[in-house]
C-alpha positions as CSV (number, residue, x, y, z in Angstrom):
1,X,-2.4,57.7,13.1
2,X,0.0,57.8,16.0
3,X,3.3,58.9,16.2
4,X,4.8,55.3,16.6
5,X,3.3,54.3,13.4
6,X,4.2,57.3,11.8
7,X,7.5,56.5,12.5
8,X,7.8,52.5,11.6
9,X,5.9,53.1,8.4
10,X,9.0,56.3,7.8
11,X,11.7,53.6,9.3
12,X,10.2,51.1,7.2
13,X,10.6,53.3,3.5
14,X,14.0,54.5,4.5
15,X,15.0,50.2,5.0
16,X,13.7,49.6,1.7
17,X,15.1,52.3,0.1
18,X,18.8,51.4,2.0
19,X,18.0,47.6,0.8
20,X,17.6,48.8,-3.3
21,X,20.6,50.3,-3.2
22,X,22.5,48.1,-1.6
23,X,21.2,45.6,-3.2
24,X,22.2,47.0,-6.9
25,X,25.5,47.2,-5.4
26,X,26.1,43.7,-4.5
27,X,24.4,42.9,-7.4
28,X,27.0,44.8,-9.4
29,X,29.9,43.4,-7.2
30,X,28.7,39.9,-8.0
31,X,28.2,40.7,-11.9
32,X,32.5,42.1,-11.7
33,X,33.5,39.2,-9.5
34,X,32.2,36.7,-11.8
35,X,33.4,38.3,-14.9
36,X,36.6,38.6,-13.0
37,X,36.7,34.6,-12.3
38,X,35.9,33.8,-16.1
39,X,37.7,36.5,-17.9
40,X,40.5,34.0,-19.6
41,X,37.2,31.8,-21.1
42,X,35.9,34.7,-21.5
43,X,38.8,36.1,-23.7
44,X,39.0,32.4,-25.4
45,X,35.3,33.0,-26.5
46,X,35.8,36.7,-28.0
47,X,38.8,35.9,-29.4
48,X,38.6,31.9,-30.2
49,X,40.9,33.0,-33.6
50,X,43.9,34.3,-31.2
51,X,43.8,30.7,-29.6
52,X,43.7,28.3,-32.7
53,X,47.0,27.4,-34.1
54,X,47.2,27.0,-38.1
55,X,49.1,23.4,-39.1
56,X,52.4,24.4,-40.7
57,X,55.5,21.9,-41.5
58,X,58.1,24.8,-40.6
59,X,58.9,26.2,-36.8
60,X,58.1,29.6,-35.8
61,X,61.8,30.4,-35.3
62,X,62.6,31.8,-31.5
63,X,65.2,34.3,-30.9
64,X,68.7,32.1,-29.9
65,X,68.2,33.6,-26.5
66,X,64.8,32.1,-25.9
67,X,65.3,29.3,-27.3
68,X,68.3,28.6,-25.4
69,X,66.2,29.2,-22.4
70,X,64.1,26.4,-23.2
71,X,66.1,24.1,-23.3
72,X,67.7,24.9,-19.9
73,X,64.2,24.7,-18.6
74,X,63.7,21.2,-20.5
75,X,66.7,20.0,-19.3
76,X,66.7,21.6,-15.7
77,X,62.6,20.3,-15.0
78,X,62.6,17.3,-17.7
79,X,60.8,18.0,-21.2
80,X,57.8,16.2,-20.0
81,X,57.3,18.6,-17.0
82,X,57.3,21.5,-18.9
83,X,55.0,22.4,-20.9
84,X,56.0,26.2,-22.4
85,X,56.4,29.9,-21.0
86,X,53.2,32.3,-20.7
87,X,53.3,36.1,-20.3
């Protein structure tokens, strides 16, 4: 065998050796991104108990200080504009 093909065939098994790796690692990447993308349906899926909201005929009552907030907001962007506060 002669030295050039000695060398393309040692070439070649350090390429495919480069290409697994990197390969698992974009893989990896890819796996984080998309769990990353989805994690709030995701989170509604583990935890579809956290987002479900029991019928009741009395008012979680709000501190006076938040719920004098809302209403500024209400009345500031108009009740049909806002919708609530999130964390």
């Amino acid at each position: 065998m002669s030295s050039s093909k000695k060398m393309n065939r040692k070439l070649w098994r350090i390429h495919n050796w480069v290409g697994l790796y990197t390969g698992i690692v974009i893989a990896v990447l890819s796996l984080t991104g998309v769990l990353a993308l989805f994690r709030v349906e995701i989170d509604q899926a583990i935890n579809s108990s956290y987002f479900e909201i029991a019928e009741s005929e009395q008012l979680a009552s709000f501190h006076p200080g938040v719920t004098l907030l809302i209403d500024s907001l209400k009345n500031e962007y108009g009740a049909d504009n806002f919708t609530g506060i999130s964390p």
